[in-house]
N, C-alpha and C positions, 0 to 999 in steps of 0.2 A: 362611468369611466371619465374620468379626469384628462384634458388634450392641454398642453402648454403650447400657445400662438405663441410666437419669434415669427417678428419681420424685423428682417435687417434693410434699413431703407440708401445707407448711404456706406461709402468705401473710401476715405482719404486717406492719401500716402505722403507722407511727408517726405520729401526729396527734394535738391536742389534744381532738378531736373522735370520739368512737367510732361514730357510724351511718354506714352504708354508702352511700359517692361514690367517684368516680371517683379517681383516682390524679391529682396535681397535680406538674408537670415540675419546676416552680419551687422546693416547698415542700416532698414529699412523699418519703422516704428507706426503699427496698424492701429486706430483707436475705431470701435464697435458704438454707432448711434441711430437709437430707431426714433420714429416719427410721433410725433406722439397721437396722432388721429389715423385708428385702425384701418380707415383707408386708403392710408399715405400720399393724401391730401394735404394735408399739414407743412405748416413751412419751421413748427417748433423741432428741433431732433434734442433727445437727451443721449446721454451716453448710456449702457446698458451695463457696463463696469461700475460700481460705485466707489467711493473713496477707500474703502476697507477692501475692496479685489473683490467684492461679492457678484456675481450675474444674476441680473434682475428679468426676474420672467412674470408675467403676468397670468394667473389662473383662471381660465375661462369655464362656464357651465358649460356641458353638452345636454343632448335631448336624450342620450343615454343614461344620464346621471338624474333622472326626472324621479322625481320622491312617487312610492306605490301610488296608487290609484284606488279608490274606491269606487266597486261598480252600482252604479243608482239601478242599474236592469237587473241586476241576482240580487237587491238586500232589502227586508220592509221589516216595518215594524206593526203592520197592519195584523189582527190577532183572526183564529181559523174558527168559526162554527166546527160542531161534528162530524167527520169525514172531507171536510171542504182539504181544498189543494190552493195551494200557491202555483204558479206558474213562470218560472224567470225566462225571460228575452235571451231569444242565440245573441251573442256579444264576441265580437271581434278578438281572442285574444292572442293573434299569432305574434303580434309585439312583445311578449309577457311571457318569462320562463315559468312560473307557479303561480297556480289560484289557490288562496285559504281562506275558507267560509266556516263562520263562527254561528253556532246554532242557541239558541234558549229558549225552551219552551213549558210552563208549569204541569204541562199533560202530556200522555206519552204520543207521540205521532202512529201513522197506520204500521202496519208492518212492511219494513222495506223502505216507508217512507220517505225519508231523508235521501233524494234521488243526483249524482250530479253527471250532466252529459256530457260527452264532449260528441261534436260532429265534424265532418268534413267539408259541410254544404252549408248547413245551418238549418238542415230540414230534418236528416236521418240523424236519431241519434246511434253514432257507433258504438262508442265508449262510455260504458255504464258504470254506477260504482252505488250502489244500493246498502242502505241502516237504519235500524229501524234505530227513536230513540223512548228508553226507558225514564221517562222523570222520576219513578222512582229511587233509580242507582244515579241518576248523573242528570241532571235537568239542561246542563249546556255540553254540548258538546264542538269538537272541532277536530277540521280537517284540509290535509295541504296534499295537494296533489301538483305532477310536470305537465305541462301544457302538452299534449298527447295529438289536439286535431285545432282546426284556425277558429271553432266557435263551441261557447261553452253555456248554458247554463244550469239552474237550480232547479228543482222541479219537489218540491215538502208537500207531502198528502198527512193530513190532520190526522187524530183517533179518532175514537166515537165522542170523547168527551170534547166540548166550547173550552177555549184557552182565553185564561186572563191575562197573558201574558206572553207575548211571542216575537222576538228579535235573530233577524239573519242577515246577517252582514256578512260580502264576499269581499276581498281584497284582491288585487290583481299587482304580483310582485314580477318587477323586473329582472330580479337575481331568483337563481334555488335556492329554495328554502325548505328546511329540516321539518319531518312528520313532527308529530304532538310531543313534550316531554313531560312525562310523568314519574311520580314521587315512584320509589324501590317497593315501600308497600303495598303500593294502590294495587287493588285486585285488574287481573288481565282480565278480559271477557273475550269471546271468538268473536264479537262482534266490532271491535275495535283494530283499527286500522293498523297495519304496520307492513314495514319494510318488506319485499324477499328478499332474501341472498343467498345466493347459491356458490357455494363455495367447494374445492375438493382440497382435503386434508391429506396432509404428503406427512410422512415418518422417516428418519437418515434410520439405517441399518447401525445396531450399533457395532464400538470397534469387534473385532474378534468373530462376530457373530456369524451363522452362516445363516442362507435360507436357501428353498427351493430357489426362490429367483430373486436376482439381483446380490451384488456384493457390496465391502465394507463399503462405506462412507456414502452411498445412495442414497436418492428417496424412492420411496416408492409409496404408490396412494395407499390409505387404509382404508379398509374392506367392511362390509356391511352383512348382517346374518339376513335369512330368508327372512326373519320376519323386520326387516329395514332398522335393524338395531346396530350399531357400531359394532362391532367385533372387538372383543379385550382380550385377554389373554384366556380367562375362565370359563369364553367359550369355545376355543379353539376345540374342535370335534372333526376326527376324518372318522366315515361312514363306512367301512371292510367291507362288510355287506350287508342294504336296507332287506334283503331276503323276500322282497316283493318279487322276485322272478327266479326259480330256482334253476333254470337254461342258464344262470351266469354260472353256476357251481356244480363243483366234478367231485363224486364220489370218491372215498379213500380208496377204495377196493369194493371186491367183490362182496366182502363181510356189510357194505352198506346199500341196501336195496330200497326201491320205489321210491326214490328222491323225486318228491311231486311239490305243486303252488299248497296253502295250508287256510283257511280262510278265517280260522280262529288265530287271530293275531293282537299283538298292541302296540305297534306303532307303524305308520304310511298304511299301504293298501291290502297287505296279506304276510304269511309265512312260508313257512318251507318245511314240510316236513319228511323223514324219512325212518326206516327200519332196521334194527340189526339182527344180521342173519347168519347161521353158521354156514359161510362160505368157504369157498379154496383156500379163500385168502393166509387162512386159519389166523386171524389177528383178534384181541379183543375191543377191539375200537370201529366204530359206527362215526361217519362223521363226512365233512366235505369240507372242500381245500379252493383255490384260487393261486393266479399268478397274474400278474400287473406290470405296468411300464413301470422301474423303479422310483419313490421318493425317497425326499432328504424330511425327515422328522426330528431331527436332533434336536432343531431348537425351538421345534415348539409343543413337544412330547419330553419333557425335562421330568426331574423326579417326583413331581406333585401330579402326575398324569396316571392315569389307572385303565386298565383295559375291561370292557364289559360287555355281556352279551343276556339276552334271556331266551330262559329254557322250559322249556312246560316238558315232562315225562309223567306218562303214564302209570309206571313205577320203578321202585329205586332198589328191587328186592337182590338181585343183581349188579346195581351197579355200584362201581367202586369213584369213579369223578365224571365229571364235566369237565373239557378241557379248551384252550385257547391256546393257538401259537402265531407267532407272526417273525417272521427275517426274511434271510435273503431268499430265499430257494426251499426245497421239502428236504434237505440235507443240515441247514444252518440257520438254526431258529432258536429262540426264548418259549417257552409254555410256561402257562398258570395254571393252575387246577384248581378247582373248587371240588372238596372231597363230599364223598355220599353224607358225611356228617353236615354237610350246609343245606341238605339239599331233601325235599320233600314233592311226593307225588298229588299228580291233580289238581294245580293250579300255577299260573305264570313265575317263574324265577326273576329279577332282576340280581345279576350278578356284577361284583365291580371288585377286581383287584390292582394293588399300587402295581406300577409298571416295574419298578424300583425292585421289586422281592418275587421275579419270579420263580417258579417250582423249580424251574429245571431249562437244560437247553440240550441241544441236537446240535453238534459241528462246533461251530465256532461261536454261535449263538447268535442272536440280531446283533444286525448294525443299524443302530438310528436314522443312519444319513446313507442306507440303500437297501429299501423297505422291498420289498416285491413280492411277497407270497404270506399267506397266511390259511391255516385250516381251526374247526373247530368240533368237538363232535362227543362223544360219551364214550369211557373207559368202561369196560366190565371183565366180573371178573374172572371168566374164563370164554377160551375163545367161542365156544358153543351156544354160550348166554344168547338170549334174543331178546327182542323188545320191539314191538309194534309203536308206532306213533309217534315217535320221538319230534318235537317240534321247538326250530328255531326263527328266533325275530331280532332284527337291529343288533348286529354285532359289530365294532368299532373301539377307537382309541378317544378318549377325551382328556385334554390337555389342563392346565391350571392348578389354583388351592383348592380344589372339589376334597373334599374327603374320602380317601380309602376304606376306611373307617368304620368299623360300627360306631351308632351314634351313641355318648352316653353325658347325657346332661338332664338335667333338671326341668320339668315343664312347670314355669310358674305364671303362665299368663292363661285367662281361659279360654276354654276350648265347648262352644256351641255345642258342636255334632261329634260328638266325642265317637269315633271308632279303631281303635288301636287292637289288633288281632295279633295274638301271639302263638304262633304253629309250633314253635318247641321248647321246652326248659331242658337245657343241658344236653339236646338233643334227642330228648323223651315228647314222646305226645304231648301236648298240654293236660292236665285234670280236669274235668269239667266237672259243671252240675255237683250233687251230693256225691258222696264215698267214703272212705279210707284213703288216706294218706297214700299215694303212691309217688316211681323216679319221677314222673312230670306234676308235682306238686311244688309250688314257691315253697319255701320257707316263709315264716314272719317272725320276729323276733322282734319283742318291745322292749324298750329301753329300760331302766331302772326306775327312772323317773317317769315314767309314763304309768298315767291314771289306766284303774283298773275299766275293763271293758267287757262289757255286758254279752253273754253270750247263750245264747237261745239254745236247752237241750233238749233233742227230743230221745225219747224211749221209747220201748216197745214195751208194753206194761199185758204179763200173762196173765195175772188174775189180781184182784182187788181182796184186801182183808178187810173185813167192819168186826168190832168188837165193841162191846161196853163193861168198861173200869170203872170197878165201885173203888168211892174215896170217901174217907171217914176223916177224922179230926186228928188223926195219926198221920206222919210221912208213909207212904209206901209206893211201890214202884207198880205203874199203872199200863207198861211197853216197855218189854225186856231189847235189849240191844241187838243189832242187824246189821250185820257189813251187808246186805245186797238189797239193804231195802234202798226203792229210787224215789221214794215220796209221799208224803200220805199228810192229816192234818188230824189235829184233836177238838171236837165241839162240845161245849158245856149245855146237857142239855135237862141239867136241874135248874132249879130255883134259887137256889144258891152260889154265890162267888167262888170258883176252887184257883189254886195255888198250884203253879206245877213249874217242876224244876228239871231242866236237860241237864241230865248228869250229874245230879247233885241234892242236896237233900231238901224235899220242899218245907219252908215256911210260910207265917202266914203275912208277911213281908217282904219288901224290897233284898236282895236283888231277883228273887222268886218273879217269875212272869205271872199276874193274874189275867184270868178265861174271867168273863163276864156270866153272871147265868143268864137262861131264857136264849141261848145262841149265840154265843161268842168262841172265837177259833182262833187255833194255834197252828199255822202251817209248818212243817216240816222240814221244809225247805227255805235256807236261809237265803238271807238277800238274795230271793227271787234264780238262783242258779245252785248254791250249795245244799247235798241233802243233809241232813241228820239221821245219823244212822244208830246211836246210843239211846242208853235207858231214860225212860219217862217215869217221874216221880209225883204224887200229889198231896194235896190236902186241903179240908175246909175248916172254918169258924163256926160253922153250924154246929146245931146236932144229926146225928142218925148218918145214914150212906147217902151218900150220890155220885150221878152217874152223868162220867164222860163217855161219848162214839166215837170210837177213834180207828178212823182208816187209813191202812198202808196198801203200799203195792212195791 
């Protein structure tokens, strides 16, 4: 810091008048002259006005203003054997806002190494601040820290390896000064020093808007999910019921019995499961309700929000939906249903419909912005119907762009552990394994363009025919034609080359197919998939008969 000394040494008043009055605005002309020896010793005075009206001050050093300091007690350049330590001197630094020690070393130090203290005595260290350094990512490194306690030093323990090369130099600054600056690229490491700050983040409500709490033009802090994530809009989620305790929830009637805990569940600590029974009630719905202090959900249950709940049922042979309702009271409500078509036995449901489309309402229907009751539970379809087991988990409203949706897109990225199970086509069983074609079979349909593809027939084959066809130097037909034959092959098993023609008359020539003799064969079946089911023709070059085997089936 910078102090400007002014000494005014002397006061002359020019007046005609020499005894002591006051100074007069009108009449009275003050000139300003200091000594010129700081300790106004001096018999020279200058004027402190200069000819141009400028006031002249003179700038003095203070011991505030003292250029940093380097410490000889934290800095060597002396190099570590394996494992050896350096040890820095407690050093005075209560005069000093920041110390920054600058480290180099060609081998990585111990773990932890890089030690710096501060203490209160200059014996305990309080204030630790512990790094290890890696020469192979960063061979120098550096660190600034506030002067925390009145004594500070260094304390570097070596690796195992001897350093050829080892500089640590501490500076002791006057002013604060900023941690390390690093380039946008350079990789972050956990072991690298930085700031905290702790900050709470305030949101204005916007115009128009409403919420549970607070109104327009507020701030109010925003909020954190259970797992310390900021809250956005897409995960805004109210919980109806986690069905971990079925004591919170009150049967519709007497049609729903043994509302007990369920400990097959999939999400928190259990379920809830219960029965439906032909009661007084005489209703066909099984199911459990709630009532609450009212909320406002208007505006964060908007039309991209969808209500969901899951349902495990033992079977569906009976029932006609699944249902959700949620409004004000058990008189004025919204319901969604999910019909027996979505829905399959023996295994967990997750269900989720747009909040925007529902089924149906009771009274006047929800009001967004005065929520207080909601029930959920299984339609059947006469009041008599029963059903053992029925089991539910996590039922609630989830807010955001989530998809209502079934999903329908393209997967073109891969997929390791491919397991994709699909429980119904069109709302038919899947097809599995071998068969015939049944309603839960895909379709497939290839394109025009699409190359032909290879398909494996298998037959039941009842009995096998073997024959031998004499062939002479004549054409004649050697396997009369067969719509039901499924395959069979012809083998030459003379000494001679014979000639045989599917469906056509044989020569001793191209385009005639030649059989080699001594064992050569003509299978039946073309390109490996199509049979031949027409007349076989032959003939040789030789002389005399021979003889093809030729077996069908």
């Amino acid at each position: 810091m910078k102090k400007i000394l002014l000494i005014l040494l002397a006061l002359f008043v020019a007046s005609t008048a020499q005894a002591q009055r006051y100074l007069q605005e009108g009449t009275d002309n003050v000139s300003v002259y200091s000594n010129t020896a700081k300790d106004g010793t001096g018999t020279d005075y200058q004027p402190l006005v200069d000819s141009d009206g400028h006031f002249q001050v003179d700038v003095l050093s203070d011991a505030s203003a003292a250029a940093n300091v380097i410490s000889t007690d934290n800095s060597t350049t002396s190099t570590l054997t394996g494992g050896a330590t350096y040890t820095g001197t407690w050093e005075d630094v209560s005069a000093y806002a920041s110390v920054a020690v600058s480290i180099y070393a060609d081998v990585d130090s111990g773990s932890g190494g890089m030690t710096f203290q501060f203490s209160s005595d200059g014996s305990n260290a309080d204030d630790v601040y512990s790094f290890t350094l890696d020469a192979s990512a960063s061979a120098d490194r550096r660190f600034q820290f506030p002067v925390t306690a009145q004594y500070f030093r260094v304390v570097y323990t070596n690796g195992a390896g001897a350093q050829s090369a080892f500089r640590l130099q501490t500076i002791l600054h006057y002013q604060p000064i900023r941690t390390s600056i690093h380039r946008i690229d350079d990789t972050v490491t956990t072991d690298r020093s930085a700031e905290l700050v702790k900050s709470v983040g305030a949101c204005k409500i916007a115009e128009g808007a409403t919420a549970v709490v607070g109104t327009e033009g507020e701030y109010e802090n925003c909020s954190m999910t259970g797992w310390r994530e900021l809250r956005t809009r897409d995960q805004r989620a109210l919980d109806l019921a986690n069905c971990n305790d079925y004591t919170a929830l009150t049967a519709l009637g007497n049609d729903t019995t043994n509302l007990a805990d369920e400990v097959d569940h999939v999400f928190g600590t259990g379920a809830i499961s219960f029965d439906k029974a032909d009661g007084a009630a005489n209703t066909v719905f099984a199911g459990v309700s709630d009532t609450f202090t009212a909320i406002d959900l208007s505006e964060r249950f908007e039309a991209g929000s969808f209500v969901e709940l899951n349902v495990k049922l033992s079977s569906v042979a009976d029932v006609v939906a699944v249902f959700m309702r949620v409004g004000t009271d058990a008189s004025n409500y919204n319901e969604w249903e999910w019909p027996v078509a979505d829905l399959s036995a023996g295994s967990w449901l997750s269900l989720r419909q747009g909040t925007a489309t529902p089924t149906g309402y009771l009274g006047n229907g929800w009001n967004p912005a005065n929520v207080a009751y909601f029930a959920f539970g299984v339609e059947f379809s006469a009041e008599t119907d029963t059903l053992t087991g029925i089991k539910f988990d996590s039922v609630g409203l989830v807010a955001g762009r989530v998809t209502d949706q079934s999903t329908s897109a393209i997967i073109n990225s891969s997929i390791s552990s491919p397991n994709i199970n699909i429980n119904k086509i069109a709302n038919k069983a899947t097809d599995a394994n071998i068969g015939n074609a049944g309603t839960g079979t895909l379709r497939v349909v290839l394109a025009s363009d699409q190359p032909e593809v290879d398909v494996a027939q298998t037959a039941s084959v009842a009995s096998v025919t073997e024959a031998t066809g004499g062939v002479t130097t004549s054409n004649a037909e050697v396997l009369a034609s067969n719509s039901s034959r499924l395959g069979g092959y012809i083998e030459n098993v003379s000494d001679t080359d014979i000639w045989v023609s599917l469906g056509g008359t044989a020569t001793t020539a191209a385009p005639t197919t030649l059989i080699k003799a001594n064992g050569g064969t003509l299978s039946l079946i073309i390109d490996g998939r199509t049979v031949y089911t027409g007349a076989v023709n032959a003939i040789h070059a030789g002389s005399g008969t021979k003889n093809l085997t030729i077996v069908t089936y």
